[in-house]
MDTraj code that builds the backbone (N, CA, C; nanometers):
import mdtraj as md
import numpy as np

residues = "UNK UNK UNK UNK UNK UNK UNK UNK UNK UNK UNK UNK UNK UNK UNK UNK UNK UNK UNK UNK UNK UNK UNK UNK UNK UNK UNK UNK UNK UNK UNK UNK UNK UNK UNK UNK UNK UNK UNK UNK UNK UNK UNK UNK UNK UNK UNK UNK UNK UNK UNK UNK UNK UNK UNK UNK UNK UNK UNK UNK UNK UNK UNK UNK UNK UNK UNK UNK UNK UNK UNK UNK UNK UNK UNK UNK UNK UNK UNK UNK UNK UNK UNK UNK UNK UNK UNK UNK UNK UNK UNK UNK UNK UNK UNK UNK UNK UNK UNK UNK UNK UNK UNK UNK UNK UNK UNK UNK UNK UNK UNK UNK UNK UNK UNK UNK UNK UNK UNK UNK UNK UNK UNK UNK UNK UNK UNK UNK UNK UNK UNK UNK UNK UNK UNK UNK UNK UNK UNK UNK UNK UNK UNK".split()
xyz = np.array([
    [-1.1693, 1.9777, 5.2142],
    [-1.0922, 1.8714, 5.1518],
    [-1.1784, 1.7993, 5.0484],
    [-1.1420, 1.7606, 4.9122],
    [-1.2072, 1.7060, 4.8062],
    [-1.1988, 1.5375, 4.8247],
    [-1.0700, 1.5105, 4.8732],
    [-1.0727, 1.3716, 4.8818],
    [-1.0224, 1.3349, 5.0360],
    [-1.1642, 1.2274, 5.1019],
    [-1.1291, 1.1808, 5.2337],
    [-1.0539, 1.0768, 5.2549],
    [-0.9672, 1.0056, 5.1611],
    [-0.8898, 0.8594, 5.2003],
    [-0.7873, 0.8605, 5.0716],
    [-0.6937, 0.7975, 5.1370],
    [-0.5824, 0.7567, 5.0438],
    [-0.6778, 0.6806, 4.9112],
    [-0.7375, 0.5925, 4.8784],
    [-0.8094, 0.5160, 4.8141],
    [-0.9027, 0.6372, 4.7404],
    [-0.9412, 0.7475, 4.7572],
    [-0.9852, 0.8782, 4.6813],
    [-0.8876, 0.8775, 4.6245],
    [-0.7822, 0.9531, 4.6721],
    [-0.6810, 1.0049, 4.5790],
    [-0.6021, 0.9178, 4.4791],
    [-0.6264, 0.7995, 4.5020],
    [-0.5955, 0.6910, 4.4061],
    [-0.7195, 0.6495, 4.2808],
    [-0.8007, 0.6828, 4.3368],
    [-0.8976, 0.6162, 4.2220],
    [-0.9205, 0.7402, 4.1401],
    [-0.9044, 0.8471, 4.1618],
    [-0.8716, 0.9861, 4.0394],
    [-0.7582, 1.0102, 4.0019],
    [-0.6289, 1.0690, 4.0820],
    [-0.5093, 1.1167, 4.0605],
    [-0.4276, 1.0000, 4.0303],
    [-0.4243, 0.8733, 4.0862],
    [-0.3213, 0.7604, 4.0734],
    [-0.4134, 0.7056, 3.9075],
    [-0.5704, 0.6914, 3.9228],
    [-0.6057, 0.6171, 3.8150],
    [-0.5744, 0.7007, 3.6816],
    [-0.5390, 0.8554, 3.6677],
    [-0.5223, 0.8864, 3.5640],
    [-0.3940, 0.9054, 3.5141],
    [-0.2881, 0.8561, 3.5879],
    [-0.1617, 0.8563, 3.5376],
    [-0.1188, 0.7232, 3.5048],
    [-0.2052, 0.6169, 3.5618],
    [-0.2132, 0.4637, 3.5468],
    [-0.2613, 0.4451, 3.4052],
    [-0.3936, 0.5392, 3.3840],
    [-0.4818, 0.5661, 3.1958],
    [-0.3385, 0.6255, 3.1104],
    [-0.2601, 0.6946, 3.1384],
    [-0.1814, 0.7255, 3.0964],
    [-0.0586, 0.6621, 3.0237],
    [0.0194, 0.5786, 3.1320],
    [0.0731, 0.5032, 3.1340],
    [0.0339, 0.4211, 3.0457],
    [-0.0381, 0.3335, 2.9880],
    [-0.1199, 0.2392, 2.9074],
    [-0.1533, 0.2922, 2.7950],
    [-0.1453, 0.4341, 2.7476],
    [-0.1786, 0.4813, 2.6497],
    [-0.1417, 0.4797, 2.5279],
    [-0.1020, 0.4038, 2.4011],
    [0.0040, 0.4021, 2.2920],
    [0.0494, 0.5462, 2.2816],
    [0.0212, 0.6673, 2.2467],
    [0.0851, 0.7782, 2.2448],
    [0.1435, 0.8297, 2.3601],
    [0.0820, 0.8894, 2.4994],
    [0.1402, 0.9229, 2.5717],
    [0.2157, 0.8497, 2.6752],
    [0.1491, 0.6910, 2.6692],
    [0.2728, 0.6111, 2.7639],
    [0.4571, 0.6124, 2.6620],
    [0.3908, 0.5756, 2.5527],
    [0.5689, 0.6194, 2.4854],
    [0.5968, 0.7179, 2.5232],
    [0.5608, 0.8213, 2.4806],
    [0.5694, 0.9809, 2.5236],
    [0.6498, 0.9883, 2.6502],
    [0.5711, 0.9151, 2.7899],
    [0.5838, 0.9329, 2.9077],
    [0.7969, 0.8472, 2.9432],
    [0.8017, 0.7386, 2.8650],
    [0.9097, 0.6321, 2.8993],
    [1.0369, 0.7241, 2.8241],
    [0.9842, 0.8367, 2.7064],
    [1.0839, 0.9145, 2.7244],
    [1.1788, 1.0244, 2.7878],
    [1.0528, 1.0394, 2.8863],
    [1.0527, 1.1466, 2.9895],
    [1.2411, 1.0949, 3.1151],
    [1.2137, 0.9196, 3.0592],
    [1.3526, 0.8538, 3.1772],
    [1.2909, 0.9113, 3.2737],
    [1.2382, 0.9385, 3.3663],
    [1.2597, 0.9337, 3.4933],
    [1.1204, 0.9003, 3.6106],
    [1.1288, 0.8599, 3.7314],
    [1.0561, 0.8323, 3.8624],
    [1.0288, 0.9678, 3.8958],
    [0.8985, 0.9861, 3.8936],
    [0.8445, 1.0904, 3.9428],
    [0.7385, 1.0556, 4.0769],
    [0.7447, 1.1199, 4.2090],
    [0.6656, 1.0321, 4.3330],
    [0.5746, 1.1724, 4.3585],
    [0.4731, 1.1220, 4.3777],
    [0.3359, 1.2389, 4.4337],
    [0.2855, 1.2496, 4.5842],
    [0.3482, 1.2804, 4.6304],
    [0.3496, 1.2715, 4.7841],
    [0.2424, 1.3931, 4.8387],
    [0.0989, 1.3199, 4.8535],
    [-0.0294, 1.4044, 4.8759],
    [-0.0326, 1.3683, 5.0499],
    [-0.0681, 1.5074, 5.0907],
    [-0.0990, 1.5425, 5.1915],
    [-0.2435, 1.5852, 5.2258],
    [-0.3139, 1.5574, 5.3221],
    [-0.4577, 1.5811, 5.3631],
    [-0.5793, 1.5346, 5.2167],
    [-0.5664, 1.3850, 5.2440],
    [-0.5267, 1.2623, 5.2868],
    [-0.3635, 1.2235, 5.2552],
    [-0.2918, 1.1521, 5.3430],
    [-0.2186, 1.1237, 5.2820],
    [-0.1964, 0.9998, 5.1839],
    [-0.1466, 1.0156, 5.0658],
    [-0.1118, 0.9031, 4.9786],
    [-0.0156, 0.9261, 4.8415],
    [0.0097, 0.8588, 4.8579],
    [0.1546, 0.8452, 4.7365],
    [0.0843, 0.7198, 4.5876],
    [0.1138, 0.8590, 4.4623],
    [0.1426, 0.7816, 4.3759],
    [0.2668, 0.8030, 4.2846],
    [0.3612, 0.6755, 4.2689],
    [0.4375, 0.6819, 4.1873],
    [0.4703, 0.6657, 4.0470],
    [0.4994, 0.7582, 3.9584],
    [0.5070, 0.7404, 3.7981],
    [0.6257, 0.6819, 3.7314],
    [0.6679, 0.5853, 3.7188],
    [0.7614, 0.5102, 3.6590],
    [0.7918, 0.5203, 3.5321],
    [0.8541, 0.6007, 3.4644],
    [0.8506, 0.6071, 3.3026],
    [1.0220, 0.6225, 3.2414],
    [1.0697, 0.4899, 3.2293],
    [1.1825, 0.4661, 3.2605],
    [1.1776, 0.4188, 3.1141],
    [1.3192, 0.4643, 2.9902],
    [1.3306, 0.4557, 2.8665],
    [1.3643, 0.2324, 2.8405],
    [1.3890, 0.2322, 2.9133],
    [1.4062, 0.0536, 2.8871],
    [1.2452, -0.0342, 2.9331],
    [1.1889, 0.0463, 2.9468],
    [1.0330, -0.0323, 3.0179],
    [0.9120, 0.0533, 2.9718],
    [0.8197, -0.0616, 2.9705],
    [0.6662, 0.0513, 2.9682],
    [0.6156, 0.1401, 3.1087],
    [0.6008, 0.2534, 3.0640],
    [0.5349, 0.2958, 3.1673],
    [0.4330, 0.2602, 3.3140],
    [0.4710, 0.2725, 3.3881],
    [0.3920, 0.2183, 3.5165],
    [0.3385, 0.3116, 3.6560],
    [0.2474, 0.2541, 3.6861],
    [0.2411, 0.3715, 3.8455],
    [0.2294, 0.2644, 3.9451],
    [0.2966, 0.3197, 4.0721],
    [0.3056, 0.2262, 4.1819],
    [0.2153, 0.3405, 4.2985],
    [0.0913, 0.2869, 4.3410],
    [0.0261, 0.3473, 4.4260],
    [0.0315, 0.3021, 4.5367],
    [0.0028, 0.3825, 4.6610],
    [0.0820, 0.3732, 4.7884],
    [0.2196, 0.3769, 4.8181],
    [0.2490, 0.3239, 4.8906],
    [0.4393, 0.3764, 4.9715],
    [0.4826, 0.2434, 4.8676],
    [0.5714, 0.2766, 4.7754],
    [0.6559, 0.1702, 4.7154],
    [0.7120, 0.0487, 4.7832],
    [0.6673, -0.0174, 4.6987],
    [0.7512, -0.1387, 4.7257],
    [0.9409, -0.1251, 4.6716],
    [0.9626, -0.2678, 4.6407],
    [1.0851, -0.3173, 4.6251],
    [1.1493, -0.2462, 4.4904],
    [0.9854, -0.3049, 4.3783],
    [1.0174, -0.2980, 4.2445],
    [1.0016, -0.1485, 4.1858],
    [0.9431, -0.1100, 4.2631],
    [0.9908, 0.0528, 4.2708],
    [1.1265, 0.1343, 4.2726],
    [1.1465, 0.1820, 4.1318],
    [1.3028, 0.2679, 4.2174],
    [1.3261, 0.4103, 4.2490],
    [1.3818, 0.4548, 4.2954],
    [1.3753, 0.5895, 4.3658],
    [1.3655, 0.6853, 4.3094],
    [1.2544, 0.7753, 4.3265],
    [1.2200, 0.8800, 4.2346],
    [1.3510, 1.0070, 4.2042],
    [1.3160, 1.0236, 4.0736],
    [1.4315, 1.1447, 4.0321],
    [1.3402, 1.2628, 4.1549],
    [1.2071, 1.2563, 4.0813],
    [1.1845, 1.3950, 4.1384],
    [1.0511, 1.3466, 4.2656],
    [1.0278, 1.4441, 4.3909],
    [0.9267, 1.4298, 4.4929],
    [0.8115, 1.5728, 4.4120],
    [0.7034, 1.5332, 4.4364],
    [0.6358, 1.6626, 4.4498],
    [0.5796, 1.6602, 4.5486],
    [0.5609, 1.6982, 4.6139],
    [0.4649, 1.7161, 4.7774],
    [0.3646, 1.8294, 4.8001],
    [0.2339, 1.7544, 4.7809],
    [0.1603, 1.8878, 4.8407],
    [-0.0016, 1.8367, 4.8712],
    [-0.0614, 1.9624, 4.9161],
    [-0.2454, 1.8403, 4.9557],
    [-0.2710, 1.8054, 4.7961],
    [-0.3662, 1.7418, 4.8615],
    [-0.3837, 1.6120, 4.7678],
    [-0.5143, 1.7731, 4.6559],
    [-0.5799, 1.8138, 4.7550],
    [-0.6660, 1.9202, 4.6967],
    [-0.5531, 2.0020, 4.5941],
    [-0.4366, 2.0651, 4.6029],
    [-0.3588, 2.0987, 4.5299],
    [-0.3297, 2.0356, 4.3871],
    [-0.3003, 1.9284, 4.4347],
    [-0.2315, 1.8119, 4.2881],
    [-0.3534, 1.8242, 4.1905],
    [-0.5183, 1.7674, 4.2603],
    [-0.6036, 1.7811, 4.1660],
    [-0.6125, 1.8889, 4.1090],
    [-0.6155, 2.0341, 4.1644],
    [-0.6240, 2.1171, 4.0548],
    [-0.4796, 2.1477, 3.9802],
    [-0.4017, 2.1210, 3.9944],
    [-0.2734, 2.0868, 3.8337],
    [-0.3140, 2.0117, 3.7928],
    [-0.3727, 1.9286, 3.8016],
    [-0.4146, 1.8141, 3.6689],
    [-0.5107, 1.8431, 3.6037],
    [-0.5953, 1.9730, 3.6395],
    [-0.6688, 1.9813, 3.5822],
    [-0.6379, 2.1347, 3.5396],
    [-0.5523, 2.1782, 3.5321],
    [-0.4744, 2.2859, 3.4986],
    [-0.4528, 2.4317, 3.5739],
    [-0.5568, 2.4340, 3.7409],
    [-0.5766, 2.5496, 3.7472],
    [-0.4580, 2.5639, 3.8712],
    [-0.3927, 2.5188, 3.8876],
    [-0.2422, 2.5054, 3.9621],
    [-0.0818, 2.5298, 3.8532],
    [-0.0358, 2.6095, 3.8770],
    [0.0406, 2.6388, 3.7772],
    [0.2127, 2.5664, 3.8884],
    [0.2805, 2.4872, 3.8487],
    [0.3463, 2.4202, 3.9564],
    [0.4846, 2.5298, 4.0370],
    [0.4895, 2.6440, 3.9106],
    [0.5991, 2.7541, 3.9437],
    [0.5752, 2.8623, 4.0830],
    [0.4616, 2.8684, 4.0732],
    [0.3767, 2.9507, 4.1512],
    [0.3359, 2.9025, 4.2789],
    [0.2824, 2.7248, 4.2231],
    [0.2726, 2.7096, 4.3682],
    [0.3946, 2.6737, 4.4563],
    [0.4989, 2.6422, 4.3995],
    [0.6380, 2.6471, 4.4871],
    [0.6563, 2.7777, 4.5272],
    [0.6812, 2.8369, 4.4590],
    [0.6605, 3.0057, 4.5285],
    [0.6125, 3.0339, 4.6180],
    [0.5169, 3.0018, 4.5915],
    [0.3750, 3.0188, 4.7445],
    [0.4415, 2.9220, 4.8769],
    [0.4661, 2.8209, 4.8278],
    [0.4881, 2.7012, 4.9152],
    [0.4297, 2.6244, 4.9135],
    [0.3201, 2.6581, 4.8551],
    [0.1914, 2.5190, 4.8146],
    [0.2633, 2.3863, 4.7683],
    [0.3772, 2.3909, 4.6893],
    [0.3928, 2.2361, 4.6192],
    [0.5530, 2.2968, 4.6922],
    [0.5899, 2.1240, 4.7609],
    [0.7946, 2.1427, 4.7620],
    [0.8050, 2.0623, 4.6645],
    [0.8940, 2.0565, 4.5872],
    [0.9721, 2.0484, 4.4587],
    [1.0801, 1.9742, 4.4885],
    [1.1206, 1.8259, 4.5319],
    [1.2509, 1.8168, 4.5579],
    [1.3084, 1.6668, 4.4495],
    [1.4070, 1.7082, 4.3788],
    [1.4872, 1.7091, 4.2941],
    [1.5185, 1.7516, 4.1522],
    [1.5240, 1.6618, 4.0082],
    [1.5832, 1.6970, 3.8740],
    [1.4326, 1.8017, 3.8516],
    [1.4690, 1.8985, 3.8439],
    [1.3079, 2.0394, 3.7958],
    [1.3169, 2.0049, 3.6556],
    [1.4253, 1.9842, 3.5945],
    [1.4058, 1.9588, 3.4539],
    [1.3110, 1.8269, 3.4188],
    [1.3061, 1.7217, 3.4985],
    [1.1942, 1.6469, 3.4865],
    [1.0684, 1.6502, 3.5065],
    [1.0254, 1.7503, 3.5950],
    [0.9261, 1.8105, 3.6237],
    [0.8624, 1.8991, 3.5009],
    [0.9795, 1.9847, 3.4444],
    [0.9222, 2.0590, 3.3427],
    [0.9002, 1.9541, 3.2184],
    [0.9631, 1.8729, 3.2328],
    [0.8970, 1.7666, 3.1006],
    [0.8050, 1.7300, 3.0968],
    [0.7519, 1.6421, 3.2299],
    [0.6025, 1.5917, 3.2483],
    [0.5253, 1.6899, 3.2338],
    [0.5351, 1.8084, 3.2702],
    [0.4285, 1.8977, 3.2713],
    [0.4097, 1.9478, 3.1243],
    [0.5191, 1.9155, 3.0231],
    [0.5041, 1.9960, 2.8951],
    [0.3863, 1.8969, 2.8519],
    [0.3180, 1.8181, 2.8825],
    [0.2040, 1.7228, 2.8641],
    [0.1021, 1.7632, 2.9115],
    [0.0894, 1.8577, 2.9643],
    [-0.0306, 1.8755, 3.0792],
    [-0.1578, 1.9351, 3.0080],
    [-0.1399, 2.0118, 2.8969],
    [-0.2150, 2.0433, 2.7563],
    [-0.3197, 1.9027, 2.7198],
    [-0.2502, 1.7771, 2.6856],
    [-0.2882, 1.6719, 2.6614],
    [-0.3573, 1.5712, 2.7990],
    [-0.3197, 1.6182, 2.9430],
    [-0.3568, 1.5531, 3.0714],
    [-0.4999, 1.5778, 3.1114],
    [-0.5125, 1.7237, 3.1118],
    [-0.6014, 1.7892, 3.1490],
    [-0.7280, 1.7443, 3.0677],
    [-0.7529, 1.7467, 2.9590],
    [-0.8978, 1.6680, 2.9604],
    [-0.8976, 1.5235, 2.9406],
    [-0.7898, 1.4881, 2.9579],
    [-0.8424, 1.3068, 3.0356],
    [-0.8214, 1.2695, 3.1455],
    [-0.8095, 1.3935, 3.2317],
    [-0.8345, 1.3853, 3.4217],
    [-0.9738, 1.4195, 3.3787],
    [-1.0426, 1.5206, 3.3300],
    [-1.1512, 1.5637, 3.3336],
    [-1.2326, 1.4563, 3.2722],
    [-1.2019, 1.4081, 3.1634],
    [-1.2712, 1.2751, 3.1362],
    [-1.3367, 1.1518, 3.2047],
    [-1.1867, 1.1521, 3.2612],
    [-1.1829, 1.0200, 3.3795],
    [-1.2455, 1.0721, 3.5283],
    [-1.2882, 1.1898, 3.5291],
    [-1.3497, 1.2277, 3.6661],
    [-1.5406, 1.1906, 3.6349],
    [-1.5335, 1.2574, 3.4870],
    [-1.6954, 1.2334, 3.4422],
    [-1.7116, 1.0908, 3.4376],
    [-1.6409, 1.0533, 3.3982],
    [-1.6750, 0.9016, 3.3259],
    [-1.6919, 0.8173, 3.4963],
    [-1.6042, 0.8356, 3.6127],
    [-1.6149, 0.7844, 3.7448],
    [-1.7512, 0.8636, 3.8174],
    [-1.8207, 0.9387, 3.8049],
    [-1.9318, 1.0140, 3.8170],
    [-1.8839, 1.1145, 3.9424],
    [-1.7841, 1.1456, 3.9107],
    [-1.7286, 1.2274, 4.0475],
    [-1.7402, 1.4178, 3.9558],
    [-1.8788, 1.4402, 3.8883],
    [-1.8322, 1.5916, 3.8466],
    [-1.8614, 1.6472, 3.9479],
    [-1.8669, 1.6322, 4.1074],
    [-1.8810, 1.7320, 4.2137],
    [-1.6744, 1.7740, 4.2144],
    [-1.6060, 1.7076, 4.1693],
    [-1.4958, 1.7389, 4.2131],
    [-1.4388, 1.8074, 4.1037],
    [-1.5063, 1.8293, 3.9237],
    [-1.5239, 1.9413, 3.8492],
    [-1.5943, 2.0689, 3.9316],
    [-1.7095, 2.0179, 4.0377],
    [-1.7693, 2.1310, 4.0376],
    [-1.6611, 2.2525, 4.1636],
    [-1.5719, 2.2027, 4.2463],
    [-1.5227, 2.2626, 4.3403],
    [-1.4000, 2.4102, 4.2649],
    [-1.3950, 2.3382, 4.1374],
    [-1.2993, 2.4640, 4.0440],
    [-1.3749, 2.5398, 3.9765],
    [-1.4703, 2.5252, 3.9704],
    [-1.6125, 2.6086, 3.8692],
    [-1.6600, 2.7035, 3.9561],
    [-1.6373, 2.7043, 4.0676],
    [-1.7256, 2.7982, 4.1887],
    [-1.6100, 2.8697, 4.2549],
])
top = md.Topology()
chain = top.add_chain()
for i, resn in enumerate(residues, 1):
    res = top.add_residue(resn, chain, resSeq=i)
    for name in ("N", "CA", "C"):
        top.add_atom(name, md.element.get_by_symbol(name[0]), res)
traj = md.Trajectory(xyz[None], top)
């Protein structure tokens, strides 16, 4: 396992969709996407949620939602070791539903939107992993 606590998987996977969110290009980008996307990581468990709703700026709600949270279009579910490598591209999300690695549950067409970004994601997860001094968790896809 790459990350031992909900609070891991938040300070990489939640903090780079949070960098995101805030971004002048890709947070617009993201609020056109319309929809709640929820990351439901397993081994650790923890949830981050992507809010990118066309009347608001982009937002992420980490941990189990609150109030001001609204209900995700789409779930992705899978270990938390999984999610990191799609963000960093070496998880392809078609394949791993296939496999069973990721469940997929609701709009896929929103799914395929966020991901048409993932070109542009992938080296500012990798960024934001160097810049947090975590390249042991570059080094687990290199080997």
């Amino acid at each position: 396992m790459l990350f031992t606590t909900a609070d891991d998987v938040h300070e990489s996977l939640g903090r780079l969709l949070q960098e995101l969110a805030v971004d002048p290009d890709l947070g617009a980008r993201l609020t056109h996407l319309d929809t709640v996307v929820q990351l439901k990581c397993r081994h650790p468990d923890a949830t981050v949620t992507l809010v990118a709703r066309s009347a608001e700026p982009a937002r992420v709600a980490l941990g189990e939602p609150g109030e001001d949270v609204p209900e995700p279009d789409v779930v992705l579910t899978m270990d938390a070791d999984v999610a990191h490598h799609l963000w960093l591209g070496h998880q392809n999300v078609a394949i791993g539903v296939a496999r069973g690695f990721i469940q997929a549950k609701g709009d896929s067409r929103k799914v395929l939107d966020l991901l048409g970004l993932t070109g542009e994601i992938v080296p500012r997860y990798e960024q934001l992993l160097r810049a947090a001094g975590r390249e042991d968790l570059l080094a687990t896809v290199a080997s």
